[in-house]
TITITOR-692533 format. One record per residue: residue number from 1; residue in three letters; z, x, y of N, C-alpha, C in turn. Coordinates in Angstrom, 1 decimal. Layout:
ATOM     k     r     n_zz     n_xx     n_yy    ca_zz    ca_xx    ca_yy     c_zz     c_xx     c_yy
ATOM   NUM   ALA        Z        X        Y        Z        X        Y        Z        X        Y
...
***
This chain:
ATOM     k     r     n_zz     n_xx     n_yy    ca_zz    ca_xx    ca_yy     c_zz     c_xx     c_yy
ATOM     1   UNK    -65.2     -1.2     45.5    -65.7     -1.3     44.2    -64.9     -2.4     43.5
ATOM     2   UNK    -65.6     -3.3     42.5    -64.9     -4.2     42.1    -64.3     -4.0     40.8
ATOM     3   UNK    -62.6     -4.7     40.7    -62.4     -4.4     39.3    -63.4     -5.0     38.1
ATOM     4   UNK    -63.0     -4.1     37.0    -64.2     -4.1     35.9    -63.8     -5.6     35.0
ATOM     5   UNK    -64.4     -5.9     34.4    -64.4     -7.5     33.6    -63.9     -8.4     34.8
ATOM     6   UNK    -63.4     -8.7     35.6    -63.1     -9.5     36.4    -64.3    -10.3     36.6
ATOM     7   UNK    -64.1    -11.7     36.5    -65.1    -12.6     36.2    -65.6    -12.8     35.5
ATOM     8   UNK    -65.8    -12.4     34.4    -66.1    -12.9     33.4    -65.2    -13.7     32.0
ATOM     9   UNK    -65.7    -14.5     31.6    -64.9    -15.1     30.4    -63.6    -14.2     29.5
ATOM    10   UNK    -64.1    -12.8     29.2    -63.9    -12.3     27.9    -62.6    -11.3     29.0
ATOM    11   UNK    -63.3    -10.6     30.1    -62.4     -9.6     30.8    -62.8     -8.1     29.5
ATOM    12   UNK    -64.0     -8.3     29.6    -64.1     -6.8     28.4    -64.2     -7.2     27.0
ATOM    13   UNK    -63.1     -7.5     26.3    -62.6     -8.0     25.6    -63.4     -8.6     24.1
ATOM    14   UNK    -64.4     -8.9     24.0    -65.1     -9.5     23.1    -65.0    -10.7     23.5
ATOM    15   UNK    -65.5    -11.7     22.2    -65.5    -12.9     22.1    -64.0    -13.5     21.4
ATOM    16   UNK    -63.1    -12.9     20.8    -61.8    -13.0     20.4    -60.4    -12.4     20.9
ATOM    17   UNK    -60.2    -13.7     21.2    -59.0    -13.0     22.4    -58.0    -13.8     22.4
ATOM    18   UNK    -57.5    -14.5     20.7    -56.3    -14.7     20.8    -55.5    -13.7     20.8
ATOM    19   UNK    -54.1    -14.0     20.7    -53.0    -12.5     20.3    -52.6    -13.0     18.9
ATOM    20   UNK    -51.9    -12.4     18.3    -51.2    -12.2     16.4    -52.7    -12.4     15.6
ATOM    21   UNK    -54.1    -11.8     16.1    -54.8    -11.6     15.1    -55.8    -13.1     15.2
ATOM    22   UNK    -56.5    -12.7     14.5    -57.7    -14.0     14.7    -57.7    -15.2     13.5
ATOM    23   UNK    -56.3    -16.5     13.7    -56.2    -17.2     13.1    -57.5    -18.4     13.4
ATOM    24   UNK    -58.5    -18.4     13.6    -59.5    -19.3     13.8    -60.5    -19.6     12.8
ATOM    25   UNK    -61.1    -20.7     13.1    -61.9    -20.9     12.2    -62.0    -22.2     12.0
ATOM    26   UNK    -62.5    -23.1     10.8    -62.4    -24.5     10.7    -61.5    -25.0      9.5
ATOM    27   UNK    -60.7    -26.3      9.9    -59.8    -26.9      8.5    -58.3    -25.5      8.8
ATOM    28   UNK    -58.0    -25.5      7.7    -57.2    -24.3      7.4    -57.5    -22.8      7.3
ATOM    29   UNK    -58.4    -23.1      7.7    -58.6    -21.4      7.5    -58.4    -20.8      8.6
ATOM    30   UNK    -57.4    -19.1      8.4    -57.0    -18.5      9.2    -55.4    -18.7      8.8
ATOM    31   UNK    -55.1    -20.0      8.5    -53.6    -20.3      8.6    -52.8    -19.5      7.8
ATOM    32   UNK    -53.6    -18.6      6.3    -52.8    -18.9      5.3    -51.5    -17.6      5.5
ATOM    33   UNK    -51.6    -16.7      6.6    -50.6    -15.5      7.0    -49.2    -16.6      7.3
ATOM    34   UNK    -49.6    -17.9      8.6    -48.3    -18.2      8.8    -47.6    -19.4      8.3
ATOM    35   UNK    -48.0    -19.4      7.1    -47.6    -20.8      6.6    -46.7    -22.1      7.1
ATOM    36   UNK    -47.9    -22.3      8.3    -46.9    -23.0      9.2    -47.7    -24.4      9.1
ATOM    37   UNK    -48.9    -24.8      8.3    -49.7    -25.6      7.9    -48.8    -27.1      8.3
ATOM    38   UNK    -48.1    -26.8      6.7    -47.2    -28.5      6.5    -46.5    -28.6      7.8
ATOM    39   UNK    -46.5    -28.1      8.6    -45.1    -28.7      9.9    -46.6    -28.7     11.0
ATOM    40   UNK    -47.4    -27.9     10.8    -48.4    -27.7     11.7    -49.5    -29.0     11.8
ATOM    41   UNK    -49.7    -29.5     10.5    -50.9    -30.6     10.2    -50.0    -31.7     10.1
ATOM    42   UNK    -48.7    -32.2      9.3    -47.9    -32.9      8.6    -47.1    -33.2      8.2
ATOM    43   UNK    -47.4    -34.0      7.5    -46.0    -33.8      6.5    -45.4    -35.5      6.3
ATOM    44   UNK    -43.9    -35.9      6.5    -43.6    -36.7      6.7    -42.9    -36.5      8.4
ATOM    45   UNK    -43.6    -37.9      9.3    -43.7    -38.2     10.1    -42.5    -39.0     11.2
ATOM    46   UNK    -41.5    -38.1     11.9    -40.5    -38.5     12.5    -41.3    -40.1     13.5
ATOM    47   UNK    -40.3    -40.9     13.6    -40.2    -42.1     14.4    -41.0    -41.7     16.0
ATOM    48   UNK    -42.3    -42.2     16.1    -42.7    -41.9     17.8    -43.3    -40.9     17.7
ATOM    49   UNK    -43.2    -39.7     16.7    -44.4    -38.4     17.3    -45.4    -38.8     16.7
ATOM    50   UNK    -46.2    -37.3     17.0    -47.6    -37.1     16.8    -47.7    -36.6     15.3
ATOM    51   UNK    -48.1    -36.8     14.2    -48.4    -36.0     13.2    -49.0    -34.9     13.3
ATOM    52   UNK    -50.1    -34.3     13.9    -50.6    -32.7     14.3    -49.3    -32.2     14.8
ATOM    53   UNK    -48.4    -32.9     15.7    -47.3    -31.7     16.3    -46.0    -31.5     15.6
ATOM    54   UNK    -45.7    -32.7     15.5    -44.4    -32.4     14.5    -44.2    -33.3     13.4
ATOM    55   UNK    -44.3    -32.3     12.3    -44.5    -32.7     11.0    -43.4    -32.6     10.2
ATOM    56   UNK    -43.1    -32.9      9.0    -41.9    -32.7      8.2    -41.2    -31.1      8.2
ATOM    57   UNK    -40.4    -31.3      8.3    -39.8    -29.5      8.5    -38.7    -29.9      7.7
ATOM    58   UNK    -38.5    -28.7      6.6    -37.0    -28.9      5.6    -36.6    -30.4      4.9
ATOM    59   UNK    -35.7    -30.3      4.2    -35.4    -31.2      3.4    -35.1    -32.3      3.8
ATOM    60   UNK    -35.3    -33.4      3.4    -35.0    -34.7      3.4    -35.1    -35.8      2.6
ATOM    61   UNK    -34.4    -37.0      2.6    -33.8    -37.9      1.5    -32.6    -37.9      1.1
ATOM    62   UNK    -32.5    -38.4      0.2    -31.0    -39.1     -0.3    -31.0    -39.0     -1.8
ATOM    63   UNK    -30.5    -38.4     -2.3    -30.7    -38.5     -4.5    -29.0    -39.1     -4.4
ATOM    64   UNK    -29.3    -40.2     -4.9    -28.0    -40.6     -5.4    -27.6    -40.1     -6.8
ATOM    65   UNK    -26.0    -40.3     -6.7    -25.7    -39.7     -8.0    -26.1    -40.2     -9.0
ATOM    66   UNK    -25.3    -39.9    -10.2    -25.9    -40.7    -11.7    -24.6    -41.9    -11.8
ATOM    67   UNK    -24.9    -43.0    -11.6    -24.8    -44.3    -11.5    -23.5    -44.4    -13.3
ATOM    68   UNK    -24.2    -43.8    -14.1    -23.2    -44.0    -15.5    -22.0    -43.2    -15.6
ATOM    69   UNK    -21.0    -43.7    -15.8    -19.7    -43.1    -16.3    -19.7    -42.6    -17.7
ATOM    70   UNK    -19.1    -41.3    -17.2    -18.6    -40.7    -18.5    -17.2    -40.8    -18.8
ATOM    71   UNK    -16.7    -41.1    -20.3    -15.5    -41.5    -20.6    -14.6    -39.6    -20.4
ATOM    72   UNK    -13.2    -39.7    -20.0    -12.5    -38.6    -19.8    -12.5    -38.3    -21.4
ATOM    73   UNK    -12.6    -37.2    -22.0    -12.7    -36.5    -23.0    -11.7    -35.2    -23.3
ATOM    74   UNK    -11.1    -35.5    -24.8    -10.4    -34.0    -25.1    -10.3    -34.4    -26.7
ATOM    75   UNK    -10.1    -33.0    -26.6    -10.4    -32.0    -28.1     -9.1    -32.2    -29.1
ATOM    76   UNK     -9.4    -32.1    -30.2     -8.1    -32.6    -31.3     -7.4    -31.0    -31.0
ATOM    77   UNK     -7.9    -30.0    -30.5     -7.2    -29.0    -30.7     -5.9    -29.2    -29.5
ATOM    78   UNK     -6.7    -29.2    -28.4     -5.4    -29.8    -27.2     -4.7    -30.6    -27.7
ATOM    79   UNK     -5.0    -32.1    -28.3     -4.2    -32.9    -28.6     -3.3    -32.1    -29.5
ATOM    80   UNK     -3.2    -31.1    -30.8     -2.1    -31.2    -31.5     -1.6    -29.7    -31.2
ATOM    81   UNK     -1.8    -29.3    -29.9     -1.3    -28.1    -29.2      0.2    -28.9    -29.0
ATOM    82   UNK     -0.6    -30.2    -27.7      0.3    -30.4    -27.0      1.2    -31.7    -27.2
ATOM    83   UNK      1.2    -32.2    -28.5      2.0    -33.3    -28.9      2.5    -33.1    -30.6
ATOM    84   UNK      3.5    -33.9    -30.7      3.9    -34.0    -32.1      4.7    -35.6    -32.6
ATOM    85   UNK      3.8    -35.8    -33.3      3.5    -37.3    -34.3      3.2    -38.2    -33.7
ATOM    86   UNK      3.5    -39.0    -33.0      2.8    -40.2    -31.9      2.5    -39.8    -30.8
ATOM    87   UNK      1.4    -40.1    -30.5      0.2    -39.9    -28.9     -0.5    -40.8    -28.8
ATOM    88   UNK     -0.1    -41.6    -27.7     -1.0    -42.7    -26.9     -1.7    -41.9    -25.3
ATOM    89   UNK     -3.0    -41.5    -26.1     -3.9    -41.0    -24.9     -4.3    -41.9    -24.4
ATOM    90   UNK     -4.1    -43.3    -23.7     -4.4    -44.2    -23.2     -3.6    -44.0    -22.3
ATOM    91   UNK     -2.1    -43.5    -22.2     -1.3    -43.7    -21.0     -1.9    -42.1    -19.8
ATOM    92   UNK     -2.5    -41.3    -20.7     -2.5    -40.3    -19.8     -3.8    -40.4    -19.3
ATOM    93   UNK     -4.1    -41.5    -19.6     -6.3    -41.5    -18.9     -7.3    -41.2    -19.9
ATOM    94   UNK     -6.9    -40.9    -20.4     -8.0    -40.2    -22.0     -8.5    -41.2    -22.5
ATOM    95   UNK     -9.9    -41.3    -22.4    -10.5    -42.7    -23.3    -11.6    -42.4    -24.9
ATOM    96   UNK    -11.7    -40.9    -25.0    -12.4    -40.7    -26.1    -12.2    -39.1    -26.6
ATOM    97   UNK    -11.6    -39.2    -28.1    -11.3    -37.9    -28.5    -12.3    -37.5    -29.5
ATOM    98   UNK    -12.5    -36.6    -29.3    -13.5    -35.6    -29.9    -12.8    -34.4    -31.0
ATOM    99   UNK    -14.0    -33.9    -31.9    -13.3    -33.5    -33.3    -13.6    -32.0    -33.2
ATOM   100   UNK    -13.6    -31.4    -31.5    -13.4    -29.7    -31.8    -12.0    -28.9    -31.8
ATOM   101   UNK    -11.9    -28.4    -33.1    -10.7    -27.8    -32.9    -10.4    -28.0    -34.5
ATOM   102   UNK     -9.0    -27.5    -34.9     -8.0    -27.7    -36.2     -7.4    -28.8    -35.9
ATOM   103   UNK     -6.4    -29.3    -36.7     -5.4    -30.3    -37.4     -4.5    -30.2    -38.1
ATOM   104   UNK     -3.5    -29.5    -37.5     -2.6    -28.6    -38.8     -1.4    -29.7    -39.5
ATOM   105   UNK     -1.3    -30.8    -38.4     -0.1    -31.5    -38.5     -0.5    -33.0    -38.3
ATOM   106   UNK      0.3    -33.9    -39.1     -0.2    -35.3    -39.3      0.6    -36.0    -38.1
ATOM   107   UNK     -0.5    -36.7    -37.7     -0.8    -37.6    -36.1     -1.0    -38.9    -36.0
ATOM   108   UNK     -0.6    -39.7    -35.5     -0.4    -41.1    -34.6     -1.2    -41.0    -33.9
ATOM   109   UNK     -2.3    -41.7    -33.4     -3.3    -41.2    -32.2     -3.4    -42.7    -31.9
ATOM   110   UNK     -3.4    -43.3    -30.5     -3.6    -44.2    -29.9     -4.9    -43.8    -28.7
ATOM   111   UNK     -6.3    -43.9    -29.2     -7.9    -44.0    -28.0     -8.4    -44.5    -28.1
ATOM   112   UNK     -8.9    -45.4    -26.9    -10.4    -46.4    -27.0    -11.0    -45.9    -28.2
ATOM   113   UNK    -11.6    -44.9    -27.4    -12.6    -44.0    -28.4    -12.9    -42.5    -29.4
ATOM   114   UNK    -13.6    -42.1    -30.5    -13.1    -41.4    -30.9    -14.8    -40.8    -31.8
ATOM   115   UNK    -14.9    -39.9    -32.0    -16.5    -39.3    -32.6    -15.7    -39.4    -34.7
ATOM   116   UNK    -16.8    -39.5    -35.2    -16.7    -39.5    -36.6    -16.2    -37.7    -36.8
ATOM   117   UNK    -16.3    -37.2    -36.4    -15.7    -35.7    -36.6    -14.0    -36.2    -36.7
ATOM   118   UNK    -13.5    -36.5    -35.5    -12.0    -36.3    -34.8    -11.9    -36.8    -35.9
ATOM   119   UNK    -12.3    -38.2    -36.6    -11.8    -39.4    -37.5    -11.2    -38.7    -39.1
ATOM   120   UNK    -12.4    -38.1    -39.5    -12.2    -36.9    -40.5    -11.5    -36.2    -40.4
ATOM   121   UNK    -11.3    -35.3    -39.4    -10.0    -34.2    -39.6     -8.7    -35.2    -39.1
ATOM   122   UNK     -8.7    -36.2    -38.8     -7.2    -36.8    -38.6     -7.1    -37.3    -40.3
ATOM   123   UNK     -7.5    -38.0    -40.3     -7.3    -38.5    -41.8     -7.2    -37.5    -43.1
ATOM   124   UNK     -7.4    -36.3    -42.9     -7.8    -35.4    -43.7     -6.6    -34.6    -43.6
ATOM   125   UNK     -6.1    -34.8    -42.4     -4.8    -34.0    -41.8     -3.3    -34.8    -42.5
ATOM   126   UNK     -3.6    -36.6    -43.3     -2.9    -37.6    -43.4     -2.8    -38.0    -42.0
ATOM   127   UNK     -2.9    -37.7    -40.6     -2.5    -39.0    -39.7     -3.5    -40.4    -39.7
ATOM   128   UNK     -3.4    -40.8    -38.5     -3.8    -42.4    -38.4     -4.0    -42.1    -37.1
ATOM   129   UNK     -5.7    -43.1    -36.7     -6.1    -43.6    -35.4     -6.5    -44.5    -35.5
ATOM   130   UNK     -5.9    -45.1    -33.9     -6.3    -46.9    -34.1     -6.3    -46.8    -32.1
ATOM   131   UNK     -7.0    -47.9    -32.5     -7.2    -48.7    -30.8     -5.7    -48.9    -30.2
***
């Protein structure tokens, strides 16, 4: 007696006889369970392959940083924590003082730079800033 489906196409089976389910069909359809499309169809295209086989997978490129400098920055409150009557924040790297904080005591201030805030509470405080 001969075994049963043997010789034929299907072996019993129907006309569908992949396995993980019946991704077939035309274009993308069927795909959308394994979203394996973009690596599957495309993508960006390594050196020598095939595009259908191996397509862009995971990240790639280069973002360079941000090209502009920011000046080192500090607060009049630091400044009159940590000094009394002459400060040249030029020698410690400091290139721009900024006006958050109090002013309790009159100051000598040596910075490139400085915000119209700092300028007002120094002056207002009686000290002086200059280049």
């Amino acid at each position: 007696m001969a075994i049963r489906g043997r010789g034929s196409n299907t072996h019993g089976k129907g006309t569908h006889r992949r396995g993980k389910g019946r991704k077939g069909g035309q274009g993308n359809a069927g795909s959308n369970d394994s979203r394996w499309m973009s690596t599957i169809k495309g993508g960006k295209v390594k050196a020598g392959a095939r595009p259908g086989k191996h397509g862009h997978l995971g990240k790639y490129g280069f973002t360079r940083g941000s090209l502009t400098k920011r000046p080192e920055t500090v607060n009049l409150n630091w400044v009159s924590e940590h000094f009394d009557n002459k400060v040249d924040l030029t020698e410690i790297g400091v290139q721009k003082l900024l006006g958050t904080g109090r002013l309790t005591k009159p100051l000598k201030i040596k910075v490139e730079q400085w915000s119209k805030k700092a300028e007002e509470k120094i002056k207002a405080a009686g000290g002086e800033i200059a280049q």
